[in-house]
C-alpha positions as a Python dict, from the first residue, in 0.01 Angstrom:
ca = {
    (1, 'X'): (0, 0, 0),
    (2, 'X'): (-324, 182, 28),
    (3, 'X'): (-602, 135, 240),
    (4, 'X'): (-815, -9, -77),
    (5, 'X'): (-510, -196, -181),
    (6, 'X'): (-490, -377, 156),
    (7, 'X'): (-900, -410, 168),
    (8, 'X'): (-868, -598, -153),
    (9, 'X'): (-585, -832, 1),
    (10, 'X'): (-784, -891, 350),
    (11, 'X'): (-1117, -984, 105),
    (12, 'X'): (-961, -1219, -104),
    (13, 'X'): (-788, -1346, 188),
    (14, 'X'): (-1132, -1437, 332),
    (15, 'X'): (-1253, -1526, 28),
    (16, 'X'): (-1003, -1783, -2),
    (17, 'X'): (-1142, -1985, 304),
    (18, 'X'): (-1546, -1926, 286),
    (19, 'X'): (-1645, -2193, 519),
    (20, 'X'): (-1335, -2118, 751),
    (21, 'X'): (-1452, -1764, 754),
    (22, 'X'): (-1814, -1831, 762),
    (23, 'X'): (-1740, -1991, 1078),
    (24, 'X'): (-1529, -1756, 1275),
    (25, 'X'): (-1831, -1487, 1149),
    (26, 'X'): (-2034, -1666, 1386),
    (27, 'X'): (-1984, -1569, 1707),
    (28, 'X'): (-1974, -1197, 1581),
    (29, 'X'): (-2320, -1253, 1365),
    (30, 'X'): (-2478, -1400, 1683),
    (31, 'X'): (-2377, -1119, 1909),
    (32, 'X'): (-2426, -828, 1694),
    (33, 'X'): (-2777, -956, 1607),
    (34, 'X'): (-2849, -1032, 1974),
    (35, 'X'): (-2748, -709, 2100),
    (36, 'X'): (-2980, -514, 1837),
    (37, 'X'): (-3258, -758, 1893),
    (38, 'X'): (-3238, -737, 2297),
    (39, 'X'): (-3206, -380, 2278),
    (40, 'X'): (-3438, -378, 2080),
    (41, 'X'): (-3716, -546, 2317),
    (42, 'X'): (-3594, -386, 2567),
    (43, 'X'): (-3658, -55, 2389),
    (44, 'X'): (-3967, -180, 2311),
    (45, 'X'): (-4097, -282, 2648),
    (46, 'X'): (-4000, 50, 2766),
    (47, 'X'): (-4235, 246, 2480),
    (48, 'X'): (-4512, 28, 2596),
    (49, 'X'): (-4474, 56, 2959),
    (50, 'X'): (-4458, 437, 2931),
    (51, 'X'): (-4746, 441, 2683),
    (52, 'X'): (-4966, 234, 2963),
    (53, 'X'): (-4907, 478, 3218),
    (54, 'X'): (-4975, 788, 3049),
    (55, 'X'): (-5285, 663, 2874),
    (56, 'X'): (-5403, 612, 3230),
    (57, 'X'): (-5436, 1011, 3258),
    (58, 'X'): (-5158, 1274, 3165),
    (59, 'X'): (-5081, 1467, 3459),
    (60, 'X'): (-5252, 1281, 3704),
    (61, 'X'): (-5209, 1299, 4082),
    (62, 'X'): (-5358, 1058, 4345),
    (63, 'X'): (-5418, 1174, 4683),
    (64, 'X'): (-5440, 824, 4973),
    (65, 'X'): (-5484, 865, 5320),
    (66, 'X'): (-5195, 708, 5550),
    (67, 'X'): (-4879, 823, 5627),
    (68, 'X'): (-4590, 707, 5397),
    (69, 'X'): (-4454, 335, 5463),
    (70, 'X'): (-4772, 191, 5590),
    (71, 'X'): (-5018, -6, 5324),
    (72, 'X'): (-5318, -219, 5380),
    (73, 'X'): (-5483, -384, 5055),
    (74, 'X'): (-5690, -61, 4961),
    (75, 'X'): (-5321, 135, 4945),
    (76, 'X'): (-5156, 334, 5174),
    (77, 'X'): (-5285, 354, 5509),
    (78, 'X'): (-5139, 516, 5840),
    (79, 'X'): (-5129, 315, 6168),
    (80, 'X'): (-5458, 292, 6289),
    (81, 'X'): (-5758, 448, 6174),
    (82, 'X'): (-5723, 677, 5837),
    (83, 'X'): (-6044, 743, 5714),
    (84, 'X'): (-5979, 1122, 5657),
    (85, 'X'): (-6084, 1245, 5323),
    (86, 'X'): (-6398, 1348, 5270),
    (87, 'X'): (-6579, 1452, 4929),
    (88, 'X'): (-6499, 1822, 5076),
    (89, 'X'): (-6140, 1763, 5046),
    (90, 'X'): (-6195, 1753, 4679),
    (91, 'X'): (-6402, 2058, 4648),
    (92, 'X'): (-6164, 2206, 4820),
    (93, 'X'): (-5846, 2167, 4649),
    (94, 'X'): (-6099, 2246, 4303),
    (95, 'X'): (-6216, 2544, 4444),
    (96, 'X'): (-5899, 2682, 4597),
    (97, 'X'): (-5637, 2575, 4337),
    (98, 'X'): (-5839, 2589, 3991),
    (99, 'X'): (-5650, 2931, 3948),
    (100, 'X'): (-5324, 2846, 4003),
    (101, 'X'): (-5235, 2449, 3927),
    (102, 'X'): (-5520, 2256, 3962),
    (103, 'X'): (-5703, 2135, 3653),
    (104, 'X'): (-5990, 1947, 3813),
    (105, 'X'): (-6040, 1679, 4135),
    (106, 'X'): (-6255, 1455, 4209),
    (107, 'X'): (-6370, 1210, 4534),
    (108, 'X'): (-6308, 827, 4409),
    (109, 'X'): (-6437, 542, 4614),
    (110, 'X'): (-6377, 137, 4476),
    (111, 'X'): (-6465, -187, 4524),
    (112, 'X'): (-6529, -511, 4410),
    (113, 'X'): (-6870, -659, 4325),
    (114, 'X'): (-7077, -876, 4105),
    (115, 'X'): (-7279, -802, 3873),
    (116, 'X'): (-7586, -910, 3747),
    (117, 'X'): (-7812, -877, 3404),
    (118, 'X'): (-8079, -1123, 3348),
    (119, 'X'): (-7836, -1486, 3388),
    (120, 'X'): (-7528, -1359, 3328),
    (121, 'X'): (-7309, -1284, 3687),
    (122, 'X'): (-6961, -1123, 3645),
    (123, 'X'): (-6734, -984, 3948),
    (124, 'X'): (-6602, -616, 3822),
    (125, 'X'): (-6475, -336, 3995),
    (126, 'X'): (-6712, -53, 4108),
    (127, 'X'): (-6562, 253, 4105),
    (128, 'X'): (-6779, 538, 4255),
    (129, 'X'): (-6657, 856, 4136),
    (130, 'X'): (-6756, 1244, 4035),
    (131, 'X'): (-6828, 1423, 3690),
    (132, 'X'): (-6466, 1512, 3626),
    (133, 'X'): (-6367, 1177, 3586),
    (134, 'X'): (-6339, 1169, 3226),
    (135, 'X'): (-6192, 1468, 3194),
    (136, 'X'): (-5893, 1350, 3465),
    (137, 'X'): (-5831, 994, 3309),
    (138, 'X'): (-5843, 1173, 2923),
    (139, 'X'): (-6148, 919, 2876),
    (140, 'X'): (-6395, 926, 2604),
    (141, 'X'): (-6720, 758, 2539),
    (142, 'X'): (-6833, 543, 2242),
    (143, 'X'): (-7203, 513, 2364),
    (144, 'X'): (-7449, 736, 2565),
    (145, 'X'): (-7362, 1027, 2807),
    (146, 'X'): (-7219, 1057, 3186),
    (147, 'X'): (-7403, 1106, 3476),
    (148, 'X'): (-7401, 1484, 3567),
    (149, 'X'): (-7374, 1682, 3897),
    (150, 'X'): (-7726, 1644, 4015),
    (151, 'X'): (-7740, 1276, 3956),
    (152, 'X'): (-7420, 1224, 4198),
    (153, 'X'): (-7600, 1508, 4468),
    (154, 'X'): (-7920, 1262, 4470),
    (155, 'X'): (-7682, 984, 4433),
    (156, 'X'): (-7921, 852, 4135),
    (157, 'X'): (-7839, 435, 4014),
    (158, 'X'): (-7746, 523, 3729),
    (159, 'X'): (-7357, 420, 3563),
    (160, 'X'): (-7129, 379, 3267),
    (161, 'X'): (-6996, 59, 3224),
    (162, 'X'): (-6593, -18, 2986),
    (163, 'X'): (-6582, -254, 2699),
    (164, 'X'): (-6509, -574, 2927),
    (165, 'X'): (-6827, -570, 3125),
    (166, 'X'): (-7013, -492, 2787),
    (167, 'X'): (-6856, -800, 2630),
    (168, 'X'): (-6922, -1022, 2909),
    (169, 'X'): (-7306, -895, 3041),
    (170, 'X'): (-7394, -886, 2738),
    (171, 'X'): (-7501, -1063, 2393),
    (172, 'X'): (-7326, -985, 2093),
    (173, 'X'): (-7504, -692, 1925),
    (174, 'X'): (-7705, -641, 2228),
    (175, 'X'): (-7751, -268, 2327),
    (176, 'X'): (-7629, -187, 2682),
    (177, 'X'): (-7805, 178, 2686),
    (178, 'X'): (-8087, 183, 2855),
    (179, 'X'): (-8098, -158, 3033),
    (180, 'X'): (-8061, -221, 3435),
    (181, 'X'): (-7840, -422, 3589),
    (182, 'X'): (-7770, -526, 3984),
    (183, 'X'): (-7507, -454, 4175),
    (184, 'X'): (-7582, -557, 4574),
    (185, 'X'): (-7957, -629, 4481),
    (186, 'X'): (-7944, -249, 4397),
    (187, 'X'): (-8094, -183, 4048),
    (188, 'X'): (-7835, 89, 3772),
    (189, 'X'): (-7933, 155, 3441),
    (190, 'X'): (-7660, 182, 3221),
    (191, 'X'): (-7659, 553, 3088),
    (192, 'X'): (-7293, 523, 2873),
    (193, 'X'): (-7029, 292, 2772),
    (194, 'X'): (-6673, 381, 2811),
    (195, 'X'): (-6470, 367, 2491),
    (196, 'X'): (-6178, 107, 2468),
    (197, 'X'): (-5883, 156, 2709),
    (198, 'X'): (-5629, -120, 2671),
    (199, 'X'): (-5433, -287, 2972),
    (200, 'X'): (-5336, -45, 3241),
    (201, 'X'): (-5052, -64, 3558),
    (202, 'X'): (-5292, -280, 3730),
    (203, 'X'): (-5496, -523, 3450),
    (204, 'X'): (-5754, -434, 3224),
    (205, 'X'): (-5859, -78, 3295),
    (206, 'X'): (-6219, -169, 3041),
    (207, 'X'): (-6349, -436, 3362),
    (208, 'X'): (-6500, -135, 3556),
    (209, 'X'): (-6817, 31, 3611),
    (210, 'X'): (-6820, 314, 3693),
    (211, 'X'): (-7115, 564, 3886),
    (212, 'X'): (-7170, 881, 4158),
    (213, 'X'): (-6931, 848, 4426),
    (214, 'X'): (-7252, 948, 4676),
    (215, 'X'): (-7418, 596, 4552),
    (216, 'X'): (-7141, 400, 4509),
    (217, 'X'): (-6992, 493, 4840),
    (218, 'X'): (-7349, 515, 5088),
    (219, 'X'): (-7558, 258, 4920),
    (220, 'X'): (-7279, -23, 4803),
    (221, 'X'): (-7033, 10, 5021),
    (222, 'X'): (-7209, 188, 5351),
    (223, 'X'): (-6946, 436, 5438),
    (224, 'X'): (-6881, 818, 5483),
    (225, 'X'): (-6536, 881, 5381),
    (226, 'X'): (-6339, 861, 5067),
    (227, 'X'): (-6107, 608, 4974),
    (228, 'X'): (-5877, 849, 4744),
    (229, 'X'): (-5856, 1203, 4539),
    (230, 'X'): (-5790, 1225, 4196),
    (231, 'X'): (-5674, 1530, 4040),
    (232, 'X'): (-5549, 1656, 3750),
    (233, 'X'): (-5244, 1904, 3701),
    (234, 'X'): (-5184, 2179, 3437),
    (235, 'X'): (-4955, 2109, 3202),
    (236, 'X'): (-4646, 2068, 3330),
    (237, 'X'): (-4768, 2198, 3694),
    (238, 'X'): (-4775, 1859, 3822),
    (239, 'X'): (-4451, 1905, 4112),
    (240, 'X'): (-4592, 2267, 4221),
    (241, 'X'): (-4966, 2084, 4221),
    (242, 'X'): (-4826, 1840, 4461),
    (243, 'X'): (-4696, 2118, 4735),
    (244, 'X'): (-4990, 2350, 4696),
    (245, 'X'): (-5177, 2024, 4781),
    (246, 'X'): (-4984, 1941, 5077),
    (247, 'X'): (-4987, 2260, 5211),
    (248, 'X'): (-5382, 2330, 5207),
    (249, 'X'): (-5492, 1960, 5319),
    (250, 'X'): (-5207, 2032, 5573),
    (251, 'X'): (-5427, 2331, 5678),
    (252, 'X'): (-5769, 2227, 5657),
    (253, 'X'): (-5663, 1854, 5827),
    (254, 'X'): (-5521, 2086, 6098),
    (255, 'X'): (-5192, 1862, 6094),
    (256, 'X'): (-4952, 2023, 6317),
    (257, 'X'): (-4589, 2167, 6207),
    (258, 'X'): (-4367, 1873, 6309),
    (259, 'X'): (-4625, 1593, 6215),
    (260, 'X'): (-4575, 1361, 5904),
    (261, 'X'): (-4857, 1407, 5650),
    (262, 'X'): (-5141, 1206, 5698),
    (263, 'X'): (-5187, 1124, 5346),
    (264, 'X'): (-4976, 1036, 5065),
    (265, 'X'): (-4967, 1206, 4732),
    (266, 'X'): (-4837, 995, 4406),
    (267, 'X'): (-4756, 1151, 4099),
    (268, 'X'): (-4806, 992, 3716),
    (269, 'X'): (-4480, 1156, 3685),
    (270, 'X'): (-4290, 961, 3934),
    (271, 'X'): (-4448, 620, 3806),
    (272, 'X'): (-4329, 723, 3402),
    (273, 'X'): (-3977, 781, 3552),
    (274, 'X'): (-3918, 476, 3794),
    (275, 'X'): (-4077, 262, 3489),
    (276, 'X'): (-3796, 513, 3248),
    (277, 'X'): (-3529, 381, 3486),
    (278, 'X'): (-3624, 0, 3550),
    (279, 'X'): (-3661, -37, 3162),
    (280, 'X'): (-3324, 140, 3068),
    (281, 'X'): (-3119, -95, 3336),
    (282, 'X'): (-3330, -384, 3152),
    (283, 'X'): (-3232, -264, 2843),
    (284, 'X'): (-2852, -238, 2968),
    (285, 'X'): (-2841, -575, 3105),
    (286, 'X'): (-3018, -729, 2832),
    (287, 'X'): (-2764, -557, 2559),
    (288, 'X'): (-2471, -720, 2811),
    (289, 'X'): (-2603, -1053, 2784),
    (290, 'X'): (-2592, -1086, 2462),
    (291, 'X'): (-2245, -892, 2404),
    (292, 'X'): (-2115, -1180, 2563),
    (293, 'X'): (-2151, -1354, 2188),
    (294, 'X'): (-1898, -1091, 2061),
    (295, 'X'): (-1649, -1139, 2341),
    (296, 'X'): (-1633, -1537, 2200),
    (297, 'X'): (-1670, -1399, 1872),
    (298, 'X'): (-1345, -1193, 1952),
    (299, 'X'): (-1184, -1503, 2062),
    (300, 'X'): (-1262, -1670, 1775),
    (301, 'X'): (-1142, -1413, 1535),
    (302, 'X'): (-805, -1406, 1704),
    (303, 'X'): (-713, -1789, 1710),
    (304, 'X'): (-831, -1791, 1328),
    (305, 'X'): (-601, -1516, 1280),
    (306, 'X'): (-298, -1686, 1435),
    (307, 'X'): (-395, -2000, 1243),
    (308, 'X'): (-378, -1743, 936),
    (309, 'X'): (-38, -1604, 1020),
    (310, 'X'): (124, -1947, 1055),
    (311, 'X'): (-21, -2071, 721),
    (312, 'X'): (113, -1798, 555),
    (313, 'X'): (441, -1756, 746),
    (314, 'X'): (599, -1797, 377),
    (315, 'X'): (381, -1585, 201),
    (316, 'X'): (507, -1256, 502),
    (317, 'X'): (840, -1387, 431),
    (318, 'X'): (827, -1310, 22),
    (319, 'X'): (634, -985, 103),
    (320, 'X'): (896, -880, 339),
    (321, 'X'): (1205, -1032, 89),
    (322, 'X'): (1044, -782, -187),
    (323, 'X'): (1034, -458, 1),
    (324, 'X'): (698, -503, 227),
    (325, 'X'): (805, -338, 571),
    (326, 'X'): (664, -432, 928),
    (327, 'X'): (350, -119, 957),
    (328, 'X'): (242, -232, 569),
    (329, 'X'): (227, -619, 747),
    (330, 'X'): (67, -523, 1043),
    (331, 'X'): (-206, -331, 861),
    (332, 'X'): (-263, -631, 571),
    (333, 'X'): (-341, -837, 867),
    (334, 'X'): (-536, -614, 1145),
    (335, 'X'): (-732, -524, 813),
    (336, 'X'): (-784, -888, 795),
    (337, 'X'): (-910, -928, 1099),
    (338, 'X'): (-1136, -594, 1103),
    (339, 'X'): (-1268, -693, 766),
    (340, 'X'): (-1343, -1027, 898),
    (341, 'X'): (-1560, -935, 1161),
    (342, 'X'): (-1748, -617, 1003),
    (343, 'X'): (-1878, -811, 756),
    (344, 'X'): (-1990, -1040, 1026),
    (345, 'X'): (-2127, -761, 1217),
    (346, 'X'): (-2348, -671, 908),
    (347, 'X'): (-2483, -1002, 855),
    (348, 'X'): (-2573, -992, 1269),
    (349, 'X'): (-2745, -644, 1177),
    (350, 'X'): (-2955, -815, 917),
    (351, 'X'): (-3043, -1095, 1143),
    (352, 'X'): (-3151, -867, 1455),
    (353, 'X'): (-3382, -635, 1212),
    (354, 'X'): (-3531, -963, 1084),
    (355, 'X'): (-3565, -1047, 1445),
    (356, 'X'): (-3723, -750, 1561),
    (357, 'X'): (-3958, -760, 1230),
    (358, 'X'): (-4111, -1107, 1318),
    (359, 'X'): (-4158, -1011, 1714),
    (360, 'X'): (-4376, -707, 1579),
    (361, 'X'): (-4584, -942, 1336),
    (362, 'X'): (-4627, -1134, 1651),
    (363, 'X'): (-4744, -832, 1808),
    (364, 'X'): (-4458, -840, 2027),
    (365, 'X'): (-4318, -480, 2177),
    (366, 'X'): (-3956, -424, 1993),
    (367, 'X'): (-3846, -154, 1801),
    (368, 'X'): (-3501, -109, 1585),
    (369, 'X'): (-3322, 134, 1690),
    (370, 'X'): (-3078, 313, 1495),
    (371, 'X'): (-2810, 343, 1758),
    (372, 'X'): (-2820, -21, 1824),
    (373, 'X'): (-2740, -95, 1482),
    (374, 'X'): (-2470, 180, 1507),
    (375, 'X'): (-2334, 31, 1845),
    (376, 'X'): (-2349, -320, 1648),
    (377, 'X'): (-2135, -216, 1391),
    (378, 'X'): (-1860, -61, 1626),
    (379, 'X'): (-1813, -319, 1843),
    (380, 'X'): (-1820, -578, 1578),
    (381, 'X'): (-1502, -338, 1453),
    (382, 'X'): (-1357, -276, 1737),
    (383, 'X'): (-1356, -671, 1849),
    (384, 'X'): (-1196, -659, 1531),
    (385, 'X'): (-896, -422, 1603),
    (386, 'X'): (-860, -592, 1923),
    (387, 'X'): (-915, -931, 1853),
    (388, 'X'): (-666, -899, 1528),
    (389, 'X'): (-367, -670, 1662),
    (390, 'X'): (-175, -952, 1829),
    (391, 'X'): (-129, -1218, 1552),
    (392, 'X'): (-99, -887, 1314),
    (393, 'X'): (210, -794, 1525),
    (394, 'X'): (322, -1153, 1542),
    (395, 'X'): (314, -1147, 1156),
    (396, 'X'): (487, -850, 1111),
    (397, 'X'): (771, -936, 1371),
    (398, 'X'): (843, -1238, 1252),
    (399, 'X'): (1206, -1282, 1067),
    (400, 'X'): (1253, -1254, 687),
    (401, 'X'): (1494, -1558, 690),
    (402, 'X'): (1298, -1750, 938),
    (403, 'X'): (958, -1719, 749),
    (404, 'X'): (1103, -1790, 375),
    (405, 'X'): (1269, -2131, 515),
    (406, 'X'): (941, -2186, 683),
    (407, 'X'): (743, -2495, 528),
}
């Protein structure tokens, strides 16, 4: 018999039984569409996640005082006193490494405040910070300009404010340029408004304003030092940015040889590929879970299939009596089996893309992915092979004699 020959025979085998059938499919439909519709999430989350962090600022390096290990709730902090970067720092590193891997840096002070316009109060973060700021996060503005160089040198009120504080200070259709608003009792007039940024690593990256470092960080927040350095790499410069870094605040710190670094230096880079990792072993465990359908699907197949061979013990007998040998047996009934659960694996496809098509109307993250659906597909055949060899073999072992006196 030929391989179409013995397709025919395993359809109209199934065919024979559709409920039967139907119902061993199951387990196979369920885990086939699970595993495309978890990896699928999974696959999803992982494109999200990755689209978060870069849209935070490609390249991007932040410099924290502290050695590593130590934290307090502003970030990284060394044991004791680390108030060590100054707005020099970041002149610095722009003046010395612009040439060679160093894009642009800026000083960056934060903190939390509320703010006031007319009767509307709203807590938002303050983030004091200097003219490259834009141009490090890959920001744009929909309204108004940034402050410029002399504005931060006579640390001027003045600030751009992102789409949250906008839609919370103030009335629908009201225009933000132009008007003042109170942070500390301290009057800023709004000069720009940020354009939309979306959800970030750390919340909503639009509930900011944002000014000069010099007035954010002497006026608001009465201090001298920096809270952090932001800098952005050349393309692909990012790991040789990091050691010119080291080594020059190294030198200008005066750190000696054998000491750890008094600051800490983290990389967008390394955040994209710890996020890379943690979503591919979520993906993995996720597409494990729900494999665990096609192992009972397997199961399910095979006691069908021994069911099969000892309803048609006489049937194997007559093929056998008229010239059938033991390989053409086998294959009629691993065929069977295989049969059986492909076409269970394609209806499991089908459910899994529907699956992944109403989590995106939803506006869920979950993408189909071609090699899940390939991945379905083969295991759903090779349960198949697996699940179907042993009754195949029992059916083609069992004697001629034997199985036409069978009733």
């Amino acid at each position: 018999m030929g391989s179409m020959e013995l397709l025919k025979i395993a359809v109209h085998a199934i065919l024979r039984n559709k409920i039967r059938a139907l119902l061993t499919m199951l387990g196979i439909i369920v885990g086939v569409g699970a595993v495309i519709a978890m990896i699928g999430i999974g696959e999803g989350s992982k494109r999200a996640s990755l689209a978060i962090i870069r849209n935070m600022g490609s390249n991007m390096l932040t410099i924290f005082p502290g050695a590593p290990g130590t934290h307090t709730h502003h970030g990284p902090q060394a044991m004791g006193s680390a108030e060590i970067l100054r707005p020099d720092d970041a002149e610095l590193i722009q003046q010395e490494l612009a040439l060679s891997t160093v894009h642009a840096a800026t000083p960056q002070v934060q903190t939390t405040r509320p703010v006031v316009f007319q009767n509307t109060n709203y807590l938002t973060q303050l983030q004091g910070t200097g003219t490259e700021f834009l141009e490090i996060r890959g920001w744009a503005l929909q309204a108004g300009r940034f402050f410029t160089e002399p504005e931060v040198r006579g640390m001027a009120k003045v600030c751009v404010i992102g789409q949250t504080v906008k839609d919370n200070l103030f009335a629908l259709g009201e225009e933000p340029l132009g008007q003042i608003i109170r942070v500390n009792h301290l009057p800023f007039q709004v000069i720009g408004v940020l354009e939309k940024k979306g959800a970030g690593m750390w919340g909503d990256q639009d509930d900011l304003i944002v000014s000069p470092y010099t007035t954010v960080m002497r006026m608001v927040m009465g201090r001298t030092t920096i809270q952090r350095i932001m800098v952005s790499a050349h393309e692909g410069e990012a790991e040789l940015a990091e050691a010119e870094i080291t080594a020059l605040l190294r030198q200008h710190l005066k750190v000696p040889p054998k000491d750890v670094n008094p600051f800490q230096i983290r990389k967008q880079d390394d955040i994209v590929q710890m996020q890379n990792q943690q979503a591919s072993l979520l993906t993995a465990l996720l597409a494990v879970a729900a494999s665990i359908s096609l192992v009972v699907g397997g199961i399910g197949i095979a006691n069908i299939m021994l069911v099969s061979v000892t309803e048609r013990t006489r049937e194997i007998g007559m093929r056998r009596a008229v010239g059938a040998t033991q390989h053409q047996v086998l294959w009629q009934f691993l065929t069977e089996a295989v049969a059986l659960s492909l076409m269970g694996g394609i209806a499991g496809v089908a459910i899994g893309l529907v699956a992944i098509t109403a989590l995106q109307r939803f506006q869920l993250p979950a993408v189909a992915e071609p090699w899940a659906v390939m991945l379905g597909l083969f295991f759903s055949g090779m349960v198949g092979v697996v699940a179907g060899f042993l009754p195949a073999l029992k059916a083609a072992r069992l004697d001629v004699i034997d199985a036409l006196r069978y009733e």
